[in-house]
C-alpha positions in Angstrom: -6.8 8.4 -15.9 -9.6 10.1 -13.9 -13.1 7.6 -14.4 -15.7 7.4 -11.4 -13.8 4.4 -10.1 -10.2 6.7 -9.2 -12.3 8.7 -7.7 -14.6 6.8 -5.7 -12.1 5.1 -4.3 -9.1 7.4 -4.0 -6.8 5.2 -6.8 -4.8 5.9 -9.9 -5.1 3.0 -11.8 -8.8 2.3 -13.0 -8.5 -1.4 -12.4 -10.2 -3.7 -10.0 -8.3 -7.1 -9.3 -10.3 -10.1 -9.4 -11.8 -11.5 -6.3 -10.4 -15.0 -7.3 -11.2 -17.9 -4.5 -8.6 -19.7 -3.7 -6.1 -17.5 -5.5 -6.6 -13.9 -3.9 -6.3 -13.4 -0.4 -5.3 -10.4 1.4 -1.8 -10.1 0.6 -2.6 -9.9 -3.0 -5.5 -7.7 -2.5 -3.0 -5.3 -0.6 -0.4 -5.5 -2.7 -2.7 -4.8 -5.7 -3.9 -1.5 -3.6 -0.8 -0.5 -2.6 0.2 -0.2 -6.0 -3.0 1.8 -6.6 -5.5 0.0 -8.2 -8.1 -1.7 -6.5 -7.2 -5.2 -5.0 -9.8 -7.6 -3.4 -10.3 -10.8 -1.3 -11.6 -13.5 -2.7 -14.1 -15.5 -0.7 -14.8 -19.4 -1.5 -18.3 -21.5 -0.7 -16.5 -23.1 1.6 -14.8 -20.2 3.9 -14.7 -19.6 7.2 -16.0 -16.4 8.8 -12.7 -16.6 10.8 -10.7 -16.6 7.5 -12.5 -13.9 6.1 -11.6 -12.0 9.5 -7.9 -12.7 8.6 -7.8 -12.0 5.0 -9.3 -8.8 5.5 -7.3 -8.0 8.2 -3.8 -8.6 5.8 -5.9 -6.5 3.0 -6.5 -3.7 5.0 -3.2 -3.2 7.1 -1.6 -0.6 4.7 -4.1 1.7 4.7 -5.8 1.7 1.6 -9.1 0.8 0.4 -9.7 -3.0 -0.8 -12.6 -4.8 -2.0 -14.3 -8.4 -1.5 -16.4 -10.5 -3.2 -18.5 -13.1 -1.9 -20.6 -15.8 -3.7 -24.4 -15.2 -3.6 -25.1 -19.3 -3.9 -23.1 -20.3 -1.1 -24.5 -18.1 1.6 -27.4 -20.3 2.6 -24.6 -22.9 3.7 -22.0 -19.9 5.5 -24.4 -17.1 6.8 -21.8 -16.0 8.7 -19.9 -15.1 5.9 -22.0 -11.5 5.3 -21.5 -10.9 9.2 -17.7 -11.0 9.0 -17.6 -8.6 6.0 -20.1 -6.7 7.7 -17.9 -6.3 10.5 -14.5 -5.9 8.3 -16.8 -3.0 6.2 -14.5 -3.4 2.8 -14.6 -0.2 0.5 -16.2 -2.2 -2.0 -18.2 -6.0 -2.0 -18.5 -8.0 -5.1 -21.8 -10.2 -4.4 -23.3 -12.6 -7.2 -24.0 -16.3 -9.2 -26.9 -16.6 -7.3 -29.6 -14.4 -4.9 -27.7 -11.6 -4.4 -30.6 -8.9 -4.4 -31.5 -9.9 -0.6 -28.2 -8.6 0.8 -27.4 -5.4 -0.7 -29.4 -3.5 1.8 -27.1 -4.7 4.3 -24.1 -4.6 2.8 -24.6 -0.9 1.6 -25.7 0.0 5.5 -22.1 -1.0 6.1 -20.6 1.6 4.1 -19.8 -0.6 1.1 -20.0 -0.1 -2.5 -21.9 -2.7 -3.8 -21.2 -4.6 -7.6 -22.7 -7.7 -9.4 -21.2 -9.4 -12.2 -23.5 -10.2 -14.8 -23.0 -12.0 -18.4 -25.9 -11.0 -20.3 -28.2 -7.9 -20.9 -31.3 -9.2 -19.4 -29.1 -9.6 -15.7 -27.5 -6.0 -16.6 -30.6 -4.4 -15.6 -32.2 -6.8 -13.0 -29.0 -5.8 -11.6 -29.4 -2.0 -12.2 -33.3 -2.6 -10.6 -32.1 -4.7 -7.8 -30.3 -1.6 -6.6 -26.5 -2.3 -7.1 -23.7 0.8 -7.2 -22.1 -0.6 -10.1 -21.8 -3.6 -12.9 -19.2 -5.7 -13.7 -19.9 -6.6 -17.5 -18.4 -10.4 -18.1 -17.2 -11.2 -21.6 -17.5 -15.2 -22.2 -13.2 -14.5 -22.4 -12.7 -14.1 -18.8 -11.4 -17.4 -16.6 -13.3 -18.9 -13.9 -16.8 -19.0 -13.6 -19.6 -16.7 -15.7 -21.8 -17.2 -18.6 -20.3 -17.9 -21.8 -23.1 -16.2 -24.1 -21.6 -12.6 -25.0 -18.6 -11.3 -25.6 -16.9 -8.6 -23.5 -17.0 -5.7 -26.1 -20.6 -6.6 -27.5 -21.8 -7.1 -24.6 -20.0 -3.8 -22.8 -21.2 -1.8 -25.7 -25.2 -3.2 -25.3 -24.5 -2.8 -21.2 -23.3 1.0 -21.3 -26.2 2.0 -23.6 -29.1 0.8 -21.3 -27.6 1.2 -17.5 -27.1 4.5 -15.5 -24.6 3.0 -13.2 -21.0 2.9 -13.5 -19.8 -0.4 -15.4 -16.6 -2.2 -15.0 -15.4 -4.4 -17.9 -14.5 -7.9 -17.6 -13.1 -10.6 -19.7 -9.5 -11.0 -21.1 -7.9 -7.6 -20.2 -5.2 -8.8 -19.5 -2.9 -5.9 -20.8 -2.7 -1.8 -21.3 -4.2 -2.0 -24.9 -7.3 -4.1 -23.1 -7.8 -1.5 -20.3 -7.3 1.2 -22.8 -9.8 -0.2 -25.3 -12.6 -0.4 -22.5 -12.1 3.3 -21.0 -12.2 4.7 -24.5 -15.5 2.4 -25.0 -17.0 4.1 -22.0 -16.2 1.7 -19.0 -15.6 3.2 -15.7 -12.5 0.9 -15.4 -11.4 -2.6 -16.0 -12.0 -6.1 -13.4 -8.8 -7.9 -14.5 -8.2 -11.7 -12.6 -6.1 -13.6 -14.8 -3.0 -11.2 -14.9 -2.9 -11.9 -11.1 -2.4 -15.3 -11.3 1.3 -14.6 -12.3 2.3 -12.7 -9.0 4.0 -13.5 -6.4 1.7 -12.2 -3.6 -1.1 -14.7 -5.3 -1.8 -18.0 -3.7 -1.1 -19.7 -7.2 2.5 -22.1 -6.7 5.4 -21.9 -9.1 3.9 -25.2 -11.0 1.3 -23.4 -11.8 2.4 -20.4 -13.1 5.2 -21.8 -15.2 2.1 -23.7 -16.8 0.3 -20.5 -17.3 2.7 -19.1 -18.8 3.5 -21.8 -21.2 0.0 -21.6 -22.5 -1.6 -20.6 -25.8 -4.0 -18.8 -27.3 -6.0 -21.2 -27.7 -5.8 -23.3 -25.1 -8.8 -22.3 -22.9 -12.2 -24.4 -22.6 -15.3 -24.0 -21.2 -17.5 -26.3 -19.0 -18.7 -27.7 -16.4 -16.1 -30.7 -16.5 -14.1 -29.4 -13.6 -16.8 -28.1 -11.3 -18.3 -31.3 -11.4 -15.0 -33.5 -11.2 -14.4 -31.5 -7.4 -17.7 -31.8 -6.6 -17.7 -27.9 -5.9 -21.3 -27.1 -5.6 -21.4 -24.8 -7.9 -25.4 -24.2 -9.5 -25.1 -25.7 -13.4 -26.2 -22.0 -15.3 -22.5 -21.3 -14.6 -19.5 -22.9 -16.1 -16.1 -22.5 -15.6 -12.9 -21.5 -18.5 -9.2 -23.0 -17.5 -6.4 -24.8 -19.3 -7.8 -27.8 -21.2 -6.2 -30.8 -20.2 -6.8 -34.7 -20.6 -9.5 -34.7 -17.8 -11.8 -32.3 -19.3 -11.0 -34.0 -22.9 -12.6 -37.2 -21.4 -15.4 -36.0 -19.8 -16.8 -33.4 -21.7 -20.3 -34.4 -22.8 -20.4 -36.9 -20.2 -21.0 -34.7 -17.2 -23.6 -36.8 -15.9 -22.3 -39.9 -15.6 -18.9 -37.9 -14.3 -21.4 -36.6 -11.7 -22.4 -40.6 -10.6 -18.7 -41.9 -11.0 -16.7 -41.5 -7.7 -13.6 -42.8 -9.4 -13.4 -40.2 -11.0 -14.0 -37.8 -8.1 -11.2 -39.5 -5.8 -8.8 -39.2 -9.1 -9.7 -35.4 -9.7 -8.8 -34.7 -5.6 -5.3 -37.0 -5.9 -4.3 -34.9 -9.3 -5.5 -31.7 -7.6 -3.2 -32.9 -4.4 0.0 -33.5 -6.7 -0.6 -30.7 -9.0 -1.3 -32.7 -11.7 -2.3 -30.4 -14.1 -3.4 -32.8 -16.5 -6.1 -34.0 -13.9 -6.8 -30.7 -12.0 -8.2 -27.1 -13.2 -6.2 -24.3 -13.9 -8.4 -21.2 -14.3 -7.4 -18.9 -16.9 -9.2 -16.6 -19.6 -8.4 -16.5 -23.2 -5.7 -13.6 -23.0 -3.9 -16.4 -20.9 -0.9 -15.9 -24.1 0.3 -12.7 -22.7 1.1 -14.0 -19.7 4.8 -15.3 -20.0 6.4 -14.3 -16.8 5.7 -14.4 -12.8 5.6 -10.7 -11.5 4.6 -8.8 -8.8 1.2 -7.5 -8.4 2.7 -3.4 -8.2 4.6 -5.0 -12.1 0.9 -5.7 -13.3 -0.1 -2.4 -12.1 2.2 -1.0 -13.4 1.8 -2.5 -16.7 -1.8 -1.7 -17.1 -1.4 1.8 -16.0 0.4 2.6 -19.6 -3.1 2.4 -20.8 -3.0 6.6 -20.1 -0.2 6.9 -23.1 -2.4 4.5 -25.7 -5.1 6.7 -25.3 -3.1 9.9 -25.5 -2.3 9.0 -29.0 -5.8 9.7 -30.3 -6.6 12.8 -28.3 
């Protein structure tokens, strides 16, 4: 499976793991490379330069190229945080959800190839304009934060007829037929998170991936519920999809007053403490059904990979 992302980046697999705060550090991010995809370091509003200095470090020890992805609303807070990936000089940087335009000078005069994720077609090309290498195209399916407004295959299809640069889909690939239906759409590869929650190497404890993977289909939500609940910071355009629970069931539609009620607050950070998963988030896209066991990142690799034999069938 030969697509500009193999071969910009010396990998087999045309798959980017997610740069998931709190979930993927360096040891996933290697582990994802090793097994020749792309893996990356997630970096959180609240982290250190120091721990980006680390994680790095654990990416990059085997050798192979790795990615990272930093949160564009959160730098004002953590300047530092563009310093200490501008000294670690990933392959590849991940910078968005928020003004990201202003720092892809410098991150490109490090040697890195530079993305944004963007959820409709009106950010697809500001993003093209603001100068970006390549796009990360966001279906409303994906987990974690993004828009929830288009699709990933509608809005892939509108994205790859009006951009020049490559464009990586995202948003409930999850699997080989999901990776295989993007590439034969015209994607230069797949940006899968949720499939990573299940490995070992992933931050995520066994609580919750034996709740993952007792999950449905349908068992996804989208809002703001969460976000708001932790007090995360995050600006209100973008939302968040995990695991409904009772928390979000009695606060959705009441965000504001969840926003006033500190109750509330110190009960989300004790059910986030004990892993009370009724209480705390658990964030997940909607292919969160085909993920039924823990595995090892090289395992979901490995798994995506037989995309090359579904598309063999129709050549």
């Amino acid at each position: 499976m030969q697509t500009w992302l193999t071969e910009r980046f010396g990998i087999t697999v045309p798959v980017v793991s997610a740069p998931m705060a709190g979930v993927a550090g360096g040891a996933l991010a290697a582990a994802v490379s090793e097994a020749g995809a792309l893996g990356m370091v997630g970096i959180g509003g609240r982290a250190t330069p120091d721990w980006i200095s680390r994680e790095c470090a654990v990416a990059s020890a085997g050798g192979r190229p790795y990615g990272v992805g930093l949160l564009a609303w959160a730098l004002a807070d953590i300047p530092g945080q563009v310093d200490a990936v501008v000294e670690a000089a990933p392959a590849f940087v991940s910078i968005g959800y928020g003004p990201y335009a202003e720092h892809i000078a410098t991150l490109r005069a490090a040697g890195c190839v530079v993305a944004t994720t963007i959820g409709n077609l009106s950010e697809a090309r500001a993003a093209e304009a603001a100068g970006v290498d390549v796009i990360v195209s966001r279906g409303l399916e994906g987990g974690g934060h993004g828009r929830d407004e288009v699709a990933t295959l509608p809005l892939l299809q509108s994205v790859l007829d009006v951009v020049s640069v490559p464009v990586l889909a995202a948003g409930g690939i999850v699997t080989a037929r999901g990776l295989a239906a993007v590439l034969a759409a015209g994607a230069a590869g797949a940006w899968v998170g949720s499939a990573f929650l299940m490995c070992v190497e992933a931050t995520t404890t066994p609580q919750e991936r034996a709740r993952l993977a007792a999950a449905t289909d349908t068992d996804t939500v989208y809002g703001r519920v969460f976000d708001i609940g932790k007090r995360a910071g995050w600006p209100r355009e973008w939302g968040d999809r995990a695991l409904r629970n009772a928390f979000f069931d009695t606060w959705a539609g009441h965000e504001d007053e969840l926003a006033q009620d500190d109750a509330a607050r110190d009960a989300y950070a004790a059910g986030a403490a004990a892993q009370d998963f009724d209480v705390a988030a658990l964030q997940v896209g909607q292919g969160v059904a085909s993920m039924t066991a823990e595995r090892t990142a090289a395992d979901v690799v490995a798994d995506l990979a037989r995309a090359e034999e579904l598309l063999a069938r129709w050549r």
